[in-house]
PDBQT receptor file of N, H, CA, C and O in Angstrom, charges set to zero:
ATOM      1  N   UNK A   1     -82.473  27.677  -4.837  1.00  0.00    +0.000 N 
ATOM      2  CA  UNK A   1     -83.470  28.694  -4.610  1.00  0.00    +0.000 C 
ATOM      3  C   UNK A   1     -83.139  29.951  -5.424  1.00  0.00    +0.000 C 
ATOM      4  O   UNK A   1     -84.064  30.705  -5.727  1.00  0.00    +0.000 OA
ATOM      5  N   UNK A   2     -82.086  30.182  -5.738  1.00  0.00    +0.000 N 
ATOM      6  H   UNK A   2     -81.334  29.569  -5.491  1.00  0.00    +0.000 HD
ATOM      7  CA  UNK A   2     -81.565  31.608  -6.103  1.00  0.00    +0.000 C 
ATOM      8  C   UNK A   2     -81.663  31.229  -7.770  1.00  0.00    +0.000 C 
ATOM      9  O   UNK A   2     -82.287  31.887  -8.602  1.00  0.00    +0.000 OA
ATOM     10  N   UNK A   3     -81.000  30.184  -7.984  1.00  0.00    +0.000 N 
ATOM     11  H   UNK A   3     -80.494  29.649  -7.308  1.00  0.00    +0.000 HD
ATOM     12  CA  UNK A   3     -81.537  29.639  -9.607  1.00  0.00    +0.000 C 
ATOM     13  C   UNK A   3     -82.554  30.477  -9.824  1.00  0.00    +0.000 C 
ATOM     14  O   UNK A   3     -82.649  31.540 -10.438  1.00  0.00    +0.000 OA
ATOM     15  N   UNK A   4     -83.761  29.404  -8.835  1.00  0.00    +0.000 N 
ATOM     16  H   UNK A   4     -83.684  28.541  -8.336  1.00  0.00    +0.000 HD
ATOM     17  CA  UNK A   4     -85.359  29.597  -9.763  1.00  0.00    +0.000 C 
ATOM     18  C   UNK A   4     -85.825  31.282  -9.593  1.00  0.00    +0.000 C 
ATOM     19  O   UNK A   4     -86.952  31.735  -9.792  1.00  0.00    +0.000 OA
ATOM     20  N   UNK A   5     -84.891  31.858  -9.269  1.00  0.00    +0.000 N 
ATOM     21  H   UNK A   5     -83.976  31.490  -9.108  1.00  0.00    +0.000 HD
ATOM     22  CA  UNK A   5     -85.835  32.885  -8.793  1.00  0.00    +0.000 C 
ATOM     23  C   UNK A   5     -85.071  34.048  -9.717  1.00  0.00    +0.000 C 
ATOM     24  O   UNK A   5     -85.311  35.253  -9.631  1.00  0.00    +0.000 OA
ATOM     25  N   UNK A   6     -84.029  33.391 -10.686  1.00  0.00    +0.000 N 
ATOM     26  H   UNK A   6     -83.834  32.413 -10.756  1.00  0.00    +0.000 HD
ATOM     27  CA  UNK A   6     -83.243  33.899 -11.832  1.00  0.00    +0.000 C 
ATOM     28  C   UNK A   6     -81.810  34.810 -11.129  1.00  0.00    +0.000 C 
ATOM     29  O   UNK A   6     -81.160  35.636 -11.769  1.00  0.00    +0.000 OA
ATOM     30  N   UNK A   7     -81.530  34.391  -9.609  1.00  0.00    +0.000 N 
ATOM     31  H   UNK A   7     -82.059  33.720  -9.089  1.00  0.00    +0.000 HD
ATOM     32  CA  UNK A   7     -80.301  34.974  -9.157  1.00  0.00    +0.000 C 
ATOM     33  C   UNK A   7     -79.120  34.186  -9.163  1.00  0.00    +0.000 C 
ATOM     34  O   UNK A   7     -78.089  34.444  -8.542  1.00  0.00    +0.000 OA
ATOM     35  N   UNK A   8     -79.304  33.326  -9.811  1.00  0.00    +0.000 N 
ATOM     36  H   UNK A   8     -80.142  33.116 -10.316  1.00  0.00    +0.000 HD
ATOM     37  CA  UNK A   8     -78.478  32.044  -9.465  1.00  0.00    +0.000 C 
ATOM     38  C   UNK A   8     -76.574  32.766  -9.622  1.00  0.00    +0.000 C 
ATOM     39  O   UNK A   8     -75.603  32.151  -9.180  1.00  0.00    +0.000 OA
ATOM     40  N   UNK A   9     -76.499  33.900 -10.216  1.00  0.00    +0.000 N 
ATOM     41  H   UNK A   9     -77.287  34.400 -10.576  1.00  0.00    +0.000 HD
ATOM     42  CA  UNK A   9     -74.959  34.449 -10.623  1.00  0.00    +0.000 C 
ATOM     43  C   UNK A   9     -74.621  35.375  -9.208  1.00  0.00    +0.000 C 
ATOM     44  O   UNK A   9     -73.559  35.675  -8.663  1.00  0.00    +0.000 OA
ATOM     45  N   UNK A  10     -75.542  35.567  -9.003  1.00  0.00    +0.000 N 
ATOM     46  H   UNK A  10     -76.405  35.323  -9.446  1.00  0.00    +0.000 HD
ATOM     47  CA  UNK A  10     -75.427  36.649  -7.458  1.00  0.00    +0.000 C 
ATOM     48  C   UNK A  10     -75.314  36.148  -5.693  1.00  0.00    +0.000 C 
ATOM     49  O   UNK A  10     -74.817  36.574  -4.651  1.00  0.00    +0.000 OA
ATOM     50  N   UNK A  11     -76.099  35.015  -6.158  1.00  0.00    +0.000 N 
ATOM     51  H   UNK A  11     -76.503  34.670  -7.005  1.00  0.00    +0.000 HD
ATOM     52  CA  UNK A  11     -76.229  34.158  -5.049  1.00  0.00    +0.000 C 
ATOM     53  C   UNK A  11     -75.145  33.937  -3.888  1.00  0.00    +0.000 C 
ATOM     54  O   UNK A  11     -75.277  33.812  -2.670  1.00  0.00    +0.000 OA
ATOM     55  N   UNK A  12     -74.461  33.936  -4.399  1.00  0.00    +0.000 N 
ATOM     56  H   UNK A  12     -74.354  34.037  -5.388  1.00  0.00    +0.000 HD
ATOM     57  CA  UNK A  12     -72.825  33.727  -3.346  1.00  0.00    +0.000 C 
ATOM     58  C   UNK A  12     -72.805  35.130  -2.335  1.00  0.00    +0.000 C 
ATOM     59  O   UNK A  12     -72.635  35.101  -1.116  1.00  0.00    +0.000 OA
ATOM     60  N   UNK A  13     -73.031  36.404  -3.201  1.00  0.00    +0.000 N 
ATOM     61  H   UNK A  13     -73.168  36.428  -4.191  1.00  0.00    +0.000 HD
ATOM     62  CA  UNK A  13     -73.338  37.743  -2.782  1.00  0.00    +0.000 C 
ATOM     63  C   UNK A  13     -74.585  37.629  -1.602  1.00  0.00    +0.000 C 
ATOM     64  O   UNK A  13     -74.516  38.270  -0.554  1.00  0.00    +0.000 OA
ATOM     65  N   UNK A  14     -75.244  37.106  -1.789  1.00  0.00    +0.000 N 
ATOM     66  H   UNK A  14     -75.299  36.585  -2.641  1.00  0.00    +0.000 HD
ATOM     67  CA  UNK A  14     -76.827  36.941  -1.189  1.00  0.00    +0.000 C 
ATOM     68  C   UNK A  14     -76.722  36.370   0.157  1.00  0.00    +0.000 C 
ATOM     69  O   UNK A  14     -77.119  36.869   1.210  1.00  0.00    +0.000 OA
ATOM     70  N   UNK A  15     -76.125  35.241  -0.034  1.00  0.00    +0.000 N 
ATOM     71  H   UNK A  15     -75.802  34.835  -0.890  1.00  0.00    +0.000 HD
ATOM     72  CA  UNK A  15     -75.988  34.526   0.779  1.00  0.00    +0.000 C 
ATOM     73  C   UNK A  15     -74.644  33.980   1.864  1.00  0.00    +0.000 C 
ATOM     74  O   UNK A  15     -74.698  33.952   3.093  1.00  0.00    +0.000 OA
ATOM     75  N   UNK A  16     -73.579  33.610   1.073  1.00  0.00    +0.000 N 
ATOM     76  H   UNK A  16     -73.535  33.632   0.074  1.00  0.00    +0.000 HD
ATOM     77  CA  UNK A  16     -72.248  33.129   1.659  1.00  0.00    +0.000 C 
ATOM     78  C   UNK A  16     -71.620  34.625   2.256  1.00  0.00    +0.000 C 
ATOM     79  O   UNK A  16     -70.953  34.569   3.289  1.00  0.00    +0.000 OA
ATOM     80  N   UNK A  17     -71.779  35.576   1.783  1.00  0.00    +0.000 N 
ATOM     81  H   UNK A  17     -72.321  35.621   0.944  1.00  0.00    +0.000 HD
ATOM     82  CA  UNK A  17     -70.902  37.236   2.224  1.00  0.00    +0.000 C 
ATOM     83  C   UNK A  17     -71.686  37.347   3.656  1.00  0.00    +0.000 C 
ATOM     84  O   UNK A  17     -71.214  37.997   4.589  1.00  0.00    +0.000 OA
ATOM     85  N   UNK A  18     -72.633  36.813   3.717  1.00  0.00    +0.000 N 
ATOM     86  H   UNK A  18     -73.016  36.285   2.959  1.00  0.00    +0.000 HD
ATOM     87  CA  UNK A  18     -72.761  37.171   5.535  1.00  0.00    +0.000 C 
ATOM     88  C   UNK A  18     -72.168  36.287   6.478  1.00  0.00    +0.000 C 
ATOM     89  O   UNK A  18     -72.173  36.529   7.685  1.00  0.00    +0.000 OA
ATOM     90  N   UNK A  19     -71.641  35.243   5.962  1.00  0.00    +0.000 N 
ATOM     91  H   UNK A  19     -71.637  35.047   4.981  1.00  0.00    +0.000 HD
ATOM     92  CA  UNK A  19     -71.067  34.318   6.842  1.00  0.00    +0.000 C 
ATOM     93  C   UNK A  19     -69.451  34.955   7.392  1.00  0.00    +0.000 C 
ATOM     94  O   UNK A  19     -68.682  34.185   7.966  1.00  0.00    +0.000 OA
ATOM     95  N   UNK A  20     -69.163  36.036   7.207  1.00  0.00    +0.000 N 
ATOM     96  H   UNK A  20     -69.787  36.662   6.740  1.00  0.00    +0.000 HD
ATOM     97  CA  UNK A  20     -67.831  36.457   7.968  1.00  0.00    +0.000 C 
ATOM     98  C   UNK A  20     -68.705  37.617   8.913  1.00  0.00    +0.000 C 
ATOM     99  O   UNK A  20     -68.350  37.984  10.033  1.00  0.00    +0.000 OA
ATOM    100  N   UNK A  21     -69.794  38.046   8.265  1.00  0.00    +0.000 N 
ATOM    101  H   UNK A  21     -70.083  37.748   7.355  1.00  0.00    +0.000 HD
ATOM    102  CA  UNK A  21     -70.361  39.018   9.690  1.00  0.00    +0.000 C 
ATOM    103  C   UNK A  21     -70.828  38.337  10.704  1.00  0.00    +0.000 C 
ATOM    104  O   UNK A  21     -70.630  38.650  11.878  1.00  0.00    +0.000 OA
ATOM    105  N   UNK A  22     -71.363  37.535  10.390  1.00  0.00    +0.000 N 
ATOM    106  H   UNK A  22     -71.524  37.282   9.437  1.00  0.00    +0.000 HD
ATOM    107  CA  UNK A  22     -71.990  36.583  11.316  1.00  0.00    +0.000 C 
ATOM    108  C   UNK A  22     -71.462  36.103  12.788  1.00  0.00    +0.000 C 
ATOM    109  O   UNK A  22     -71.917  36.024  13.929  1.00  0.00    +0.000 OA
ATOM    110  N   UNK A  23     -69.953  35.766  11.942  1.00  0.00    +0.000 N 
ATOM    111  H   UNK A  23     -69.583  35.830  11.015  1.00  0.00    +0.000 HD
ATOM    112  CA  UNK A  23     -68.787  35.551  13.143  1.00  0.00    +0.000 C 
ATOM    113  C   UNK A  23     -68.645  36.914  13.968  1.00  0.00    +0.000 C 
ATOM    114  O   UNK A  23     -69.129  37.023  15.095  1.00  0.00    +0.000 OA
ATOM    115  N   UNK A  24     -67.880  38.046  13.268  1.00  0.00    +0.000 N 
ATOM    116  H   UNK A  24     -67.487  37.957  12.353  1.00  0.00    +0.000 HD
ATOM    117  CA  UNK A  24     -67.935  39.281  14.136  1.00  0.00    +0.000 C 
ATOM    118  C   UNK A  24     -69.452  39.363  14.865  1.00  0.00    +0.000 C 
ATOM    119  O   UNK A  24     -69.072  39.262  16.032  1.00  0.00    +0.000 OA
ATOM    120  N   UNK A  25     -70.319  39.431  14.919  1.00  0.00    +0.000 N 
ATOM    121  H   UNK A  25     -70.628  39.514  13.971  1.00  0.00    +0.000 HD
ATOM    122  CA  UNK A  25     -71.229  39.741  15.110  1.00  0.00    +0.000 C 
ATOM    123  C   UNK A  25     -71.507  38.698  16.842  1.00  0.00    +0.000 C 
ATOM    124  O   UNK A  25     -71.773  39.152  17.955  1.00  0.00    +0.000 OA
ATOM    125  N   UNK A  26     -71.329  37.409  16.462  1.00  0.00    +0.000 N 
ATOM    126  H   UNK A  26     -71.113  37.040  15.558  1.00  0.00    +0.000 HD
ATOM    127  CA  UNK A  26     -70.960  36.542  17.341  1.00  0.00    +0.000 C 
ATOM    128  C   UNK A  26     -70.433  36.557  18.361  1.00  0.00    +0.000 C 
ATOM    129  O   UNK A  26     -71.100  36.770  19.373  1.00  0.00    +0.000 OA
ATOM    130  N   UNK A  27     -68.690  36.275  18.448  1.00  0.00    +0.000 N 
ATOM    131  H   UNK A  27     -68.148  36.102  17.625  1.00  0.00    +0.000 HD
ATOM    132  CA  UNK A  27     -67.926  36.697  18.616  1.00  0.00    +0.000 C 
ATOM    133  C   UNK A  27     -66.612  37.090  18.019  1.00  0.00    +0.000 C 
ATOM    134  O   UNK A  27     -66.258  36.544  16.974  1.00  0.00    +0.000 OA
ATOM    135  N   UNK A  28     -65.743  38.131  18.683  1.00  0.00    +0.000 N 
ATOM    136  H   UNK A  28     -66.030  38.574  19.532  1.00  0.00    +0.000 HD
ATOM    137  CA  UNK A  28     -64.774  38.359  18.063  1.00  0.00    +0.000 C 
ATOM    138  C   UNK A  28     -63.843  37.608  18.249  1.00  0.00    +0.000 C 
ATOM    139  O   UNK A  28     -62.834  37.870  17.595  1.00  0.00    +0.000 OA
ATOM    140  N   UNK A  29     -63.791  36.515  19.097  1.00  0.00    +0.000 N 
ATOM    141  H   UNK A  29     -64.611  36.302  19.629  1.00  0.00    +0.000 HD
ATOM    142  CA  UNK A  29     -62.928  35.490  18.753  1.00  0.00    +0.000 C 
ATOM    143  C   UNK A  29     -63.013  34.591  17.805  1.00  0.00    +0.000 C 
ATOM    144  O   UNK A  29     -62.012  34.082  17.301  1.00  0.00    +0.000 OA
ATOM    145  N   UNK A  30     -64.244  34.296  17.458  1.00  0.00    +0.000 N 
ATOM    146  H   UNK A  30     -65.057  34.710  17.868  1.00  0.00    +0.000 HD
ATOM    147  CA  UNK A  30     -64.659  33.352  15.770  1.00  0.00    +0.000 C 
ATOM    148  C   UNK A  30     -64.325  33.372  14.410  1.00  0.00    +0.000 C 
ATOM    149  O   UNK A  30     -65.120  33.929  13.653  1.00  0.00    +0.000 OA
ATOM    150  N   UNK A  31     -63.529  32.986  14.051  1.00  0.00    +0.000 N 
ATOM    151  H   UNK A  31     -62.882  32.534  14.666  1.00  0.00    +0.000 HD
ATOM    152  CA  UNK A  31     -62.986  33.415  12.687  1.00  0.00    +0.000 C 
ATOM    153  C   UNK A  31     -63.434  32.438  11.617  1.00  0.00    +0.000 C 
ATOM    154  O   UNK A  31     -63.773  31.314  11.989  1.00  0.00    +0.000 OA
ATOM    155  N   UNK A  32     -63.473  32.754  10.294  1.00  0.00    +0.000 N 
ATOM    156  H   UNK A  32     -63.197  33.666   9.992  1.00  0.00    +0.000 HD
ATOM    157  CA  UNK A  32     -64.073  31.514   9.160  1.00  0.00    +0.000 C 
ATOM    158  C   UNK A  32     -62.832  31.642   8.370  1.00  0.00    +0.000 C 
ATOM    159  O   UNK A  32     -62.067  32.604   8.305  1.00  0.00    +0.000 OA
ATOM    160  N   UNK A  33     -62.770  30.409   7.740  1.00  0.00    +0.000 N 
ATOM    161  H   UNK A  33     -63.392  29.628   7.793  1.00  0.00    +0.000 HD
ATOM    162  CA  UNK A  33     -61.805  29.854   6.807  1.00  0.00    +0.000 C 
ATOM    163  C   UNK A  33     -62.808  29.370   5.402  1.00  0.00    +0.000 C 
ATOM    164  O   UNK A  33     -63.692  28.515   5.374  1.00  0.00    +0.000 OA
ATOM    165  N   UNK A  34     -62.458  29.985   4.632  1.00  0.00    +0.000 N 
ATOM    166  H   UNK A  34     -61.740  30.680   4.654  1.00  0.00    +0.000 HD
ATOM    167  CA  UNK A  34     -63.873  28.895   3.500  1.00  0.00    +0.000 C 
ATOM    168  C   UNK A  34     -63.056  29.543   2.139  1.00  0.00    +0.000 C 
ATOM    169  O   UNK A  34     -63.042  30.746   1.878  1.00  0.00    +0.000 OA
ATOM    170  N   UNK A  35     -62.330  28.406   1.273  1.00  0.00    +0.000 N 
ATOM    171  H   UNK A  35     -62.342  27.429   1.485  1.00  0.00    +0.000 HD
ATOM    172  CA  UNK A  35     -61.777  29.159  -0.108  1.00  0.00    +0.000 C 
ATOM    173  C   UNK A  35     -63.186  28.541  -1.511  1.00  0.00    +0.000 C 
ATOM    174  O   UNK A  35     -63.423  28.881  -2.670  1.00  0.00    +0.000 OA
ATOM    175  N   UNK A  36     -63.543  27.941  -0.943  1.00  0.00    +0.000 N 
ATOM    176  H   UNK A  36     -63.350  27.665  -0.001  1.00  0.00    +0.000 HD
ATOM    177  CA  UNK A  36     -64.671  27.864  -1.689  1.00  0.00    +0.000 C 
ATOM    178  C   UNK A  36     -66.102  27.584  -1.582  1.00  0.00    +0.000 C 
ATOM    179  O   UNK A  36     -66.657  27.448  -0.492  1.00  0.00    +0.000 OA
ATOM    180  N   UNK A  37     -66.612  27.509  -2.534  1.00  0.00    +0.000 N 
ATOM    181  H   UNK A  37     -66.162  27.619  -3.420  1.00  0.00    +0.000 HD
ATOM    182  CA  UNK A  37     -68.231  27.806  -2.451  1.00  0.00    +0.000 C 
ATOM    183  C   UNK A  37     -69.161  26.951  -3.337  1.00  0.00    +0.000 C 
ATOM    184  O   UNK A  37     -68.545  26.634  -4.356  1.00  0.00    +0.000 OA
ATOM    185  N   UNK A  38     -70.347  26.488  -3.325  1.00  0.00    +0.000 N 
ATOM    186  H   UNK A  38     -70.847  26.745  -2.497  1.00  0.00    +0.000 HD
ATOM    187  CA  UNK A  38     -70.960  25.813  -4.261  1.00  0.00    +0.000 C 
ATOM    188  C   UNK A  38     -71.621  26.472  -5.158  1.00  0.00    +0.000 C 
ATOM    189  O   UNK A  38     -71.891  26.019  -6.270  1.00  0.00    +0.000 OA
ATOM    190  N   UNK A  39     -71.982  27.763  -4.683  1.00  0.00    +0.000 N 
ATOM    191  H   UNK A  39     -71.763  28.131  -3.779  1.00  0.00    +0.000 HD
ATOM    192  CA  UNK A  39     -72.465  29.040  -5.102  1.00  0.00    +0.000 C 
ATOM    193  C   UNK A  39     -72.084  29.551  -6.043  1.00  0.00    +0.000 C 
ATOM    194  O   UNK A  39     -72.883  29.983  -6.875  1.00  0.00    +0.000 OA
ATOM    195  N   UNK A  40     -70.531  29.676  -6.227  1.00  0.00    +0.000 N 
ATOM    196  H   UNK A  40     -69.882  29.326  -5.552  1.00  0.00    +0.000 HD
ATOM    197  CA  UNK A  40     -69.363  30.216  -7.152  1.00  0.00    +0.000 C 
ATOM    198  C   UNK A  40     -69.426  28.794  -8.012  1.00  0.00    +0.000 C 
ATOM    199  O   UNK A  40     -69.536  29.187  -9.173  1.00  0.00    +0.000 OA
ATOM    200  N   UNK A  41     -69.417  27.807  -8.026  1.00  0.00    +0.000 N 
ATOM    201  H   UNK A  41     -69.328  27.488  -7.082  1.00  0.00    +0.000 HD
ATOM    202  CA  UNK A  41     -69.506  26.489  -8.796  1.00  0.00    +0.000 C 
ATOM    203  C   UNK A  41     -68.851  25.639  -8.417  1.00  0.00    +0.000 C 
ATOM    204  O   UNK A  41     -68.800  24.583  -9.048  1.00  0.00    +0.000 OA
ATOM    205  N   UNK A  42     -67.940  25.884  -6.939  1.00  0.00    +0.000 N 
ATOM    206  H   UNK A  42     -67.982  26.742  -6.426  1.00  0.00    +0.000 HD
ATOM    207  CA  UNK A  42     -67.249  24.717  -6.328  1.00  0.00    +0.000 C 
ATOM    208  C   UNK A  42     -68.216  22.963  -6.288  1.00  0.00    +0.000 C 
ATOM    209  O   UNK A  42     -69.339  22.957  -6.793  1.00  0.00    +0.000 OA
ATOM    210  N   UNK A  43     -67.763  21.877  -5.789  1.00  0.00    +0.000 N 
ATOM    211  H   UNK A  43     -66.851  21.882  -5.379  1.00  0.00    +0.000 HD
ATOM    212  CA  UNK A  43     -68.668  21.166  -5.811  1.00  0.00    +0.000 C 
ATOM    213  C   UNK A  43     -68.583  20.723  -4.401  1.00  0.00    +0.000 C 
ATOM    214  O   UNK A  43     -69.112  19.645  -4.132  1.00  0.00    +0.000 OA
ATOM    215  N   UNK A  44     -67.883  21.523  -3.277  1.00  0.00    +0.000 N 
ATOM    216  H   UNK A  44     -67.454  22.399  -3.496  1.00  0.00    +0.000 HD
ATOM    217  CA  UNK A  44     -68.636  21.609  -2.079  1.00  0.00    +0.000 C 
ATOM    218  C   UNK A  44     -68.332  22.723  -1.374  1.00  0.00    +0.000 C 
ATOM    219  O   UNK A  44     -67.393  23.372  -1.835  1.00  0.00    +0.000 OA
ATOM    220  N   UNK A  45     -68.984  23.248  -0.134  1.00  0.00    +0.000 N 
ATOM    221  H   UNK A  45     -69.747  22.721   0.240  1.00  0.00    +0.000 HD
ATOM    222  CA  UNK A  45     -68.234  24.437   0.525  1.00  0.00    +0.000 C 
ATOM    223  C   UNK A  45     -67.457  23.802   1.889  1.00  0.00    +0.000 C 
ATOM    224  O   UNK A  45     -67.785  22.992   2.756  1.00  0.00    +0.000 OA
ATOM    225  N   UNK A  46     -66.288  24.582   1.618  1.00  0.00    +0.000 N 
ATOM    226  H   UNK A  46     -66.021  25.240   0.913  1.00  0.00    +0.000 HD
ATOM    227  CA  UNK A  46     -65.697  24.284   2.783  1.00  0.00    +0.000 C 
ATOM    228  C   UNK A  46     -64.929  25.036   3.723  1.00  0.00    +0.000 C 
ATOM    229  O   UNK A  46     -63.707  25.043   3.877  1.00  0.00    +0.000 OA
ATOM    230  N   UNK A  47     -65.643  25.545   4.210  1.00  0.00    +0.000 N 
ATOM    231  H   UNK A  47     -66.635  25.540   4.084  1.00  0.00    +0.000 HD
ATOM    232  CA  UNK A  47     -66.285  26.341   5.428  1.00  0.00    +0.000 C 
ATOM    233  C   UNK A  47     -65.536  25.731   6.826  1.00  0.00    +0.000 C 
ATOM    234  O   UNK A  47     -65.549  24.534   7.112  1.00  0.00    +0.000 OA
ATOM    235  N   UNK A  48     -64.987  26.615   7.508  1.00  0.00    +0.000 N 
ATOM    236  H   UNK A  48     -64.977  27.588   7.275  1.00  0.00    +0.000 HD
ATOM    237  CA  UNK A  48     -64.393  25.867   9.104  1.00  0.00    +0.000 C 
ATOM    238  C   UNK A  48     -64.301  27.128   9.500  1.00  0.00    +0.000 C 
ATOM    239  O   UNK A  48     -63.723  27.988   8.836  1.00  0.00    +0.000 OA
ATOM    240  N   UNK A  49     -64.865  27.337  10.612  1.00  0.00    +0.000 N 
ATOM    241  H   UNK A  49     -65.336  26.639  11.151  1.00  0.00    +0.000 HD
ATOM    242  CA  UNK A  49     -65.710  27.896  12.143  1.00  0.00    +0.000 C 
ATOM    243  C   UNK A  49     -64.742  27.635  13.334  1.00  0.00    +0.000 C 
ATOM    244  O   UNK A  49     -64.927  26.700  14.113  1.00  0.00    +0.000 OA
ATOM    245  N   UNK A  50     -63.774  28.445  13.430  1.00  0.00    +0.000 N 
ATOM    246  H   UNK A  50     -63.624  29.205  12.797  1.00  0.00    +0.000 HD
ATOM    247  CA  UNK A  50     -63.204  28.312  15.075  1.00  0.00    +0.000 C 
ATOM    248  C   UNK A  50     -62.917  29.207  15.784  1.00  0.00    +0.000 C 
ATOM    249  O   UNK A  50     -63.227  30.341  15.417  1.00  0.00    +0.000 OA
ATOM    250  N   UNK A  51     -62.383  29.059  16.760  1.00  0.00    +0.000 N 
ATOM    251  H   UNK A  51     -62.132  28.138  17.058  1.00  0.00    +0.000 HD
ATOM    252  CA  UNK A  51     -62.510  30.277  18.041  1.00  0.00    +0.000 C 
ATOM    253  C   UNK A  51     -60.579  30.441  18.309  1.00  0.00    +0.000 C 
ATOM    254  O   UNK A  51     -59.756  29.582  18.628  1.00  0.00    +0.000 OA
ATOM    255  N   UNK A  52     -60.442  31.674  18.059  1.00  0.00    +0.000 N 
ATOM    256  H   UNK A  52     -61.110  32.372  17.801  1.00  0.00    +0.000 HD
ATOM    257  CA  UNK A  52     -59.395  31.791  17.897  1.00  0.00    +0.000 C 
ATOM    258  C   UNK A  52     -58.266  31.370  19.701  1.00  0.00    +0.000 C 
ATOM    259  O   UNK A  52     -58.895  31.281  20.756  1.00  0.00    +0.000 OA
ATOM    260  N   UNK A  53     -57.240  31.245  19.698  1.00  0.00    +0.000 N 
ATOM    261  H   UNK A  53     -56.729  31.318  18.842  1.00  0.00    +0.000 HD
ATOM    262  CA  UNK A  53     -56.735  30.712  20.616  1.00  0.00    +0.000 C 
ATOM    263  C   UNK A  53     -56.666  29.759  21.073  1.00  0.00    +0.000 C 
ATOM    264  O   UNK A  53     -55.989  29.611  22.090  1.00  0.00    +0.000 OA
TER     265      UNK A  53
């Protein structure tokens, strides 16, 4: 989506950077783990979601 719409370099910005507010926002026990992105050009994201304790 961010391709066609000529954002395709920003996209990670757009999209993946809210996924650590998301958690705070959630709860503050939720923490994310993710060293990469498909966005950035990884060829998958891998992303893990847990509750601390």
């Amino acid at each position: 989506m961010y391709k066609e719409m000529g954002l395709g370099e920003i996209g990670h910005l757009l999209s993946c950077n809210r996924d650590a507010a998301f958690c705070v926002g959630y709860s503050e026990d939720m923490e994310l783990t993710r060293t990469q992105t498909i966005m950035e050009g990884a060829p998958h994201c891998d992303f893990r979601y847990r509750m601390k304790g």
